[in-house]
C-alpha positions as a Markdown table, in Angstrom:
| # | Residue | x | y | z |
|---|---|---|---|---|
| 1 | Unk | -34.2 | -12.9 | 31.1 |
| 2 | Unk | -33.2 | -12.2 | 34.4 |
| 3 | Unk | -30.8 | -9.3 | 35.4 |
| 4 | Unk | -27.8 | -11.7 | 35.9 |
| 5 | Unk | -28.1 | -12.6 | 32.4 |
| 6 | Unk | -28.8 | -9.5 | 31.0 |
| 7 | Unk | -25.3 | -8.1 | 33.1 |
| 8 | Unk | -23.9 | -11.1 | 31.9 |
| 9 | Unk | -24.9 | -10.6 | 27.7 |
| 10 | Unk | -23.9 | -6.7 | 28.5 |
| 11 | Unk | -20.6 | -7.9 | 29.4 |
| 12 | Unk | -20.0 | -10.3 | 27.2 |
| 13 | Unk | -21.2 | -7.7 | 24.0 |
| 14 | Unk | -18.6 | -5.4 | 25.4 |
| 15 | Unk | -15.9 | -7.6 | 25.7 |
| 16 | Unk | -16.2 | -8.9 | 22.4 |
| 17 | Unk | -16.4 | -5.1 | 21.2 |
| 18 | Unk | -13.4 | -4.2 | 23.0 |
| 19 | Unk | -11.6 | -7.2 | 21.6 |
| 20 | Unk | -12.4 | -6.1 | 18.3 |
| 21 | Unk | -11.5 | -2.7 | 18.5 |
| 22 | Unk | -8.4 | -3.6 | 20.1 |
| 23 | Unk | -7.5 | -5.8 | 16.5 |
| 24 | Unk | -8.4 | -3.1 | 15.0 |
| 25 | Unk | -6.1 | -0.9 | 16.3 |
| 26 | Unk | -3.5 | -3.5 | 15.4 |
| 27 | Unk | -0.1 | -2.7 | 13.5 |
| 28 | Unk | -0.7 | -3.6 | 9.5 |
| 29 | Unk | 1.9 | -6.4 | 9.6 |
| 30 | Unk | 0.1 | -8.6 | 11.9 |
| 31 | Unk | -1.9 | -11.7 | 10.3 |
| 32 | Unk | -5.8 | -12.0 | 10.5 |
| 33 | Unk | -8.4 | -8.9 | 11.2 |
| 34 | Unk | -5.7 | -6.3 | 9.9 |
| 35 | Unk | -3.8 | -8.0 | 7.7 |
| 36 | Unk | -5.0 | -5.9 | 4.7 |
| 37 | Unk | -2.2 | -5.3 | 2.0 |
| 38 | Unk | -3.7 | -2.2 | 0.6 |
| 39 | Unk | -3.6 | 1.2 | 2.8 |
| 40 | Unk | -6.4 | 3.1 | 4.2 |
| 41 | Unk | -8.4 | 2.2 | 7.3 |
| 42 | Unk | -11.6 | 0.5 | 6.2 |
| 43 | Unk | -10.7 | -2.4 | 6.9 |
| 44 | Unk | -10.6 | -1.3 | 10.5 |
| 45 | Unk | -13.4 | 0.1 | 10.5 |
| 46 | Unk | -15.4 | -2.4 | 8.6 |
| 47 | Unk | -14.2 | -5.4 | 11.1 |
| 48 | Unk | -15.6 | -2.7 | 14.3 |
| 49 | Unk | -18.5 | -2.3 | 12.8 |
| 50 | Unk | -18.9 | -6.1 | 12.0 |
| 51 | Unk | -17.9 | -7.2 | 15.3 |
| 52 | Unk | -20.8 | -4.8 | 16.7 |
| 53 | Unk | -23.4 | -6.1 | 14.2 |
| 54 | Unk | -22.7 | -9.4 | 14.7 |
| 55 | Unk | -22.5 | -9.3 | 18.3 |
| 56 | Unk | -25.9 | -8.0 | 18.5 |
| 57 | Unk | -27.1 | -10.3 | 15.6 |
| 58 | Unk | -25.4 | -13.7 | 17.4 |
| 59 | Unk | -27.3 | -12.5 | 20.7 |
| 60 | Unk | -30.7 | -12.5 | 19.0 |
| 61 | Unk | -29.9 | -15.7 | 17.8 |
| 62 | Unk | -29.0 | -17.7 | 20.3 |
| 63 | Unk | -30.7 | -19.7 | 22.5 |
| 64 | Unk | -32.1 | -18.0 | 25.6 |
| 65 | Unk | -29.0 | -19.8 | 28.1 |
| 66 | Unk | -26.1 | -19.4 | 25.2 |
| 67 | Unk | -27.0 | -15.6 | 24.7 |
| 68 | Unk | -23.1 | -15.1 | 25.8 |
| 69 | Unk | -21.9 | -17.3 | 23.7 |
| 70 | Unk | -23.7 | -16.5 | 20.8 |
| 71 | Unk | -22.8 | -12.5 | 21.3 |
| 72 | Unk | -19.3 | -13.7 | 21.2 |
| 73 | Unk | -19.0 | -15.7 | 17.9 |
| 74 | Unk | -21.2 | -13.2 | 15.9 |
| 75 | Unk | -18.5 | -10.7 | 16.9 |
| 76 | Unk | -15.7 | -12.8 | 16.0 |
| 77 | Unk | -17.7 | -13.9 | 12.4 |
| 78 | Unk | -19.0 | -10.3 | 12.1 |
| 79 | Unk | -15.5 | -8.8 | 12.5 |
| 80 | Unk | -13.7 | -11.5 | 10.2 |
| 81 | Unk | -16.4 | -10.6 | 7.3 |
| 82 | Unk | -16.3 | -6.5 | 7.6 |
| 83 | Unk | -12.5 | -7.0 | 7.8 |
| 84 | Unk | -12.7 | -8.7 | 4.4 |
| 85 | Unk | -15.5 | -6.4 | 2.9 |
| 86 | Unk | -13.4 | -3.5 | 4.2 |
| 87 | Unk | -10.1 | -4.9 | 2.8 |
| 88 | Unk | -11.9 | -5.0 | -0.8 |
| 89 | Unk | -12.8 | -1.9 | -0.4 |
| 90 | Unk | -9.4 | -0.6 | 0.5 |
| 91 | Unk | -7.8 | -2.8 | -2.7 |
| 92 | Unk | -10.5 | -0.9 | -4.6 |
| 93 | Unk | -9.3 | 2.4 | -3.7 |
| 94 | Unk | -5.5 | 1.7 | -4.2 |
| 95 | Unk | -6.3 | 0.6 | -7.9 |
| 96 | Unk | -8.1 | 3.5 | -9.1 |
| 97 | Unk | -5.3 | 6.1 | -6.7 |
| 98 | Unk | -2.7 | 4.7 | -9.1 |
| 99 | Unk | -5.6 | 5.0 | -11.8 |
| 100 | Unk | -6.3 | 1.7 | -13.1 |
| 101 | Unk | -4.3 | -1.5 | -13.6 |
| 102 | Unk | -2.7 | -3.7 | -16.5 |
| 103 | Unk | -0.9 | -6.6 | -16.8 |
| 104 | Unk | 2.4 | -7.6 | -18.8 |
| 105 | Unk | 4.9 | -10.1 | -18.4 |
| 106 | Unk | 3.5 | -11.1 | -15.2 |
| 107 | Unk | 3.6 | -7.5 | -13.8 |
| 108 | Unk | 0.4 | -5.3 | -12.7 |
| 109 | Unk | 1.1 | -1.7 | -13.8 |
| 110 | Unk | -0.5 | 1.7 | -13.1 |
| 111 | Unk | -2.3 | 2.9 | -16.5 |
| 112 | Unk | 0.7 | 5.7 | -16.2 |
| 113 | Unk | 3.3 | 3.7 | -16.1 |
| 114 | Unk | 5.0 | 1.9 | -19.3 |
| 115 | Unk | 6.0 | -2.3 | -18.9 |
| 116 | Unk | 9.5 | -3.2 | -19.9 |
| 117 | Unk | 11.2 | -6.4 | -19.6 |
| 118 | Unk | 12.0 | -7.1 | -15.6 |
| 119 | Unk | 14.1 | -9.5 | -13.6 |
| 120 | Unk | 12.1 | -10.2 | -10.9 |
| 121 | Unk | 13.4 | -8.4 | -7.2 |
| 122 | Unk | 10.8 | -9.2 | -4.5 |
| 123 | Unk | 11.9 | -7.2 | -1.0 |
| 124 | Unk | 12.2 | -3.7 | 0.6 |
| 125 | Unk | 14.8 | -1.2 | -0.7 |
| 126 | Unk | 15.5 | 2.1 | 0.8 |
| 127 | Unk | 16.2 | 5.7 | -1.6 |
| 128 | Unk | 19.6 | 7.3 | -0.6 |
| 129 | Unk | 18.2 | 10.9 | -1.9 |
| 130 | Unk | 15.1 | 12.1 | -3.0 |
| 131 | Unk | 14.6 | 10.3 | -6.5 |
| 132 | Unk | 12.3 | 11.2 | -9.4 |
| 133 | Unk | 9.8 | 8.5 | -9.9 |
| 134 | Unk | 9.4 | 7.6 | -13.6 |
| 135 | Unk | 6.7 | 6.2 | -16.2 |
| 136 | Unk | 9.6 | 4.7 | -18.3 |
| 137 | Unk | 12.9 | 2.7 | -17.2 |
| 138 | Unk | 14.4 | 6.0 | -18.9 |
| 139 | Unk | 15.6 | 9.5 | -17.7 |
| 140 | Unk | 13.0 | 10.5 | -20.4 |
| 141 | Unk | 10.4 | 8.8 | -19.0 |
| 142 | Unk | 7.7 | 11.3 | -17.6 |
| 143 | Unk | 8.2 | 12.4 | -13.3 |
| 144 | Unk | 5.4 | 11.1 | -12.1 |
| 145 | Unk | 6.2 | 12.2 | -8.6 |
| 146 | Unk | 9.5 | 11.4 | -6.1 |
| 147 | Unk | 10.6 | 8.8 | -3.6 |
| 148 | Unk | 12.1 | 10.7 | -0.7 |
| 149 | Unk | 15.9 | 10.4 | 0.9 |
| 150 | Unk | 15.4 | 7.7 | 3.3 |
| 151 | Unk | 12.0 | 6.3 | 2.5 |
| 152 | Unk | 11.6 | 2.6 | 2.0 |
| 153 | Unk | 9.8 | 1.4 | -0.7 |
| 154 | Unk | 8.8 | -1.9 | -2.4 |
| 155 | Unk | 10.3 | -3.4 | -5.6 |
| 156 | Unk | 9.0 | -5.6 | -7.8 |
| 157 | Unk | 11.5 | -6.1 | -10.6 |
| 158 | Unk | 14.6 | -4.5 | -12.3 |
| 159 | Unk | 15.3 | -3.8 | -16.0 |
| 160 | Unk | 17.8 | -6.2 | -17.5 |
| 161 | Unk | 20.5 | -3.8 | -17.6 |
| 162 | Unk | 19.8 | -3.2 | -13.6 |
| 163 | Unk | 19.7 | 0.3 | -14.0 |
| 164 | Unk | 16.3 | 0.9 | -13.3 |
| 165 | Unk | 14.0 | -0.9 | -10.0 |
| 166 | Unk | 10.0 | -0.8 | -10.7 |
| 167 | Unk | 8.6 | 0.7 | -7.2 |
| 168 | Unk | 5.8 | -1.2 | -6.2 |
| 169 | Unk | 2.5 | 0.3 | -4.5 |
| 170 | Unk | 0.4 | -2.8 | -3.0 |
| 171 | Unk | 1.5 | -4.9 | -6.2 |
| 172 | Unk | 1.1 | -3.0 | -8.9 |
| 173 | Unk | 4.2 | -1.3 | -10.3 |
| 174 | Unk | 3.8 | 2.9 | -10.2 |
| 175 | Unk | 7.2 | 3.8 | -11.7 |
| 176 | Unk | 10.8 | 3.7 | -12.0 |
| 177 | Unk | 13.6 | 4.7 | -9.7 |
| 178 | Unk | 17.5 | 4.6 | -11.0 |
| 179 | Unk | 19.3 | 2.0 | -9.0 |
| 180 | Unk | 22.0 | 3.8 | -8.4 |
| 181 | Unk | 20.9 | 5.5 | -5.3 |
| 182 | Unk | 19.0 | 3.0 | -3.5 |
| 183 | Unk | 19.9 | 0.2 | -1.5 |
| 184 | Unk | 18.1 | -3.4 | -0.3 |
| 185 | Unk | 16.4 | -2.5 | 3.0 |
C-alpha cells in the first residue's frame, strides 16, 4: 500500500467517523441512526462505536484498490446496526425504569399502574400546574410521582368519563393525570 492510499484510507476512516458522530449528535426526532423512541443515549453511542468497528472491519475487507470504499460502507452498516442494538438496549431500560409491562385492552401499562377502560387520545398535551400522577383514574389512586406546570407529556388514552388522561412514557402508560388542568399541546 502506498502512502497515497494509506492518506487516502486515513481520510476516508475519518470522514466516515466524523459523519457518524455528527448523526449521533442528532436531535431525537430525526428519522434513521437516532430515531430511537426510548430515552437514554446508547443508541448514540452504540451507532459511534459501530461506525468505528465497521469502518475498520469494511477496510480489512475490501479489496486492496476499494479500501476507501469499503471503510465507508462498514461505517454506514456498522453504525445502522449499533444504532439498532443500542436502541434495544435503550427500550430495555425504559421497561424495567417503569418496572415492567402489561397489556390490557390494547394498552401497555407499568406493573404500578392499574388499566381502566380508555378512549383512545394519540398526541402531546401540556400540564397547566404541577399535577399528581396517579396508579388509578381516581383521586384515590396511589401518587406515583407529578407532571410539572408547563411540562409536555404524552397521552395515550382517556377514561370514558374524560376525567382522567393516561400519561404515556415511550408507549407504555405510567399513570393518570385529571384532565382538568391540561391542555392538547
Amino acid at each position: 500500500m502506498t502512502i497515497n492510499t494509506k492518506i487516502k484510507t486515513i481520510a476516508l476512516t475519518l470522514g466516515a467517523a466524523a459523519a457518524t458522530l455528527s448523526l449521533a449528535a442528532a436531535p431525537q426526532a430525526s428519522a434513521g441512526v437516532v430515531g430511537c423512541k426510548a430515552s437514554g443515549s446508547k443508541q448514540e453511542v452504540g451507532a459511534v462505536l459501530g461506525g468505528l468497528l465497521g469502518a475498520v472491519a469494511g477496510n480489512q475487507i475490501a479489496g486492496k484498490g476499494d479500501r476507501g470504499t469499503g471503510t465507508a460502507i462498514g461505517a454506514v452498516v456498522g453504525a445502522g446496526a449499533g444504532s439498532a442494538v443500542g436502541c434495544g438496549m435503550q427500550k430495555k431500560d425504559a421497561a424495567q425504569e417503569v418496572g415492567g409491562i402489561y397489556k390490557s385492552g390494547g394498552y401497555r401499562y407499568a406493573q404500578t399502574v392499574q388499566a381502566a377502560p380508555l378512549i383512545a387520545t394519540k398526541g402531546k398535551y401540556v400540564a397547566r400546574s404541577t399535577l399528581n400522577l396517579r396508579a388509578a383514574a381516581s383521586t384515590r389512586g396511589e401518587r406515583l410521582g407529578a407532571v410539572a406546570s408547563g411540562e409536555t407529556f404524552q397521552a395515550l388514552g382517556r377514561t370514558g368519563d374524560g376525567k382522567w388522561i393516561l400519561v404515556g412514557q415511550d408507549g407504555v402508560g405510567v399513570g393518570y393525570v385529571s384532565s382538568a388542568y391540561v391542555y392538547r399541546a
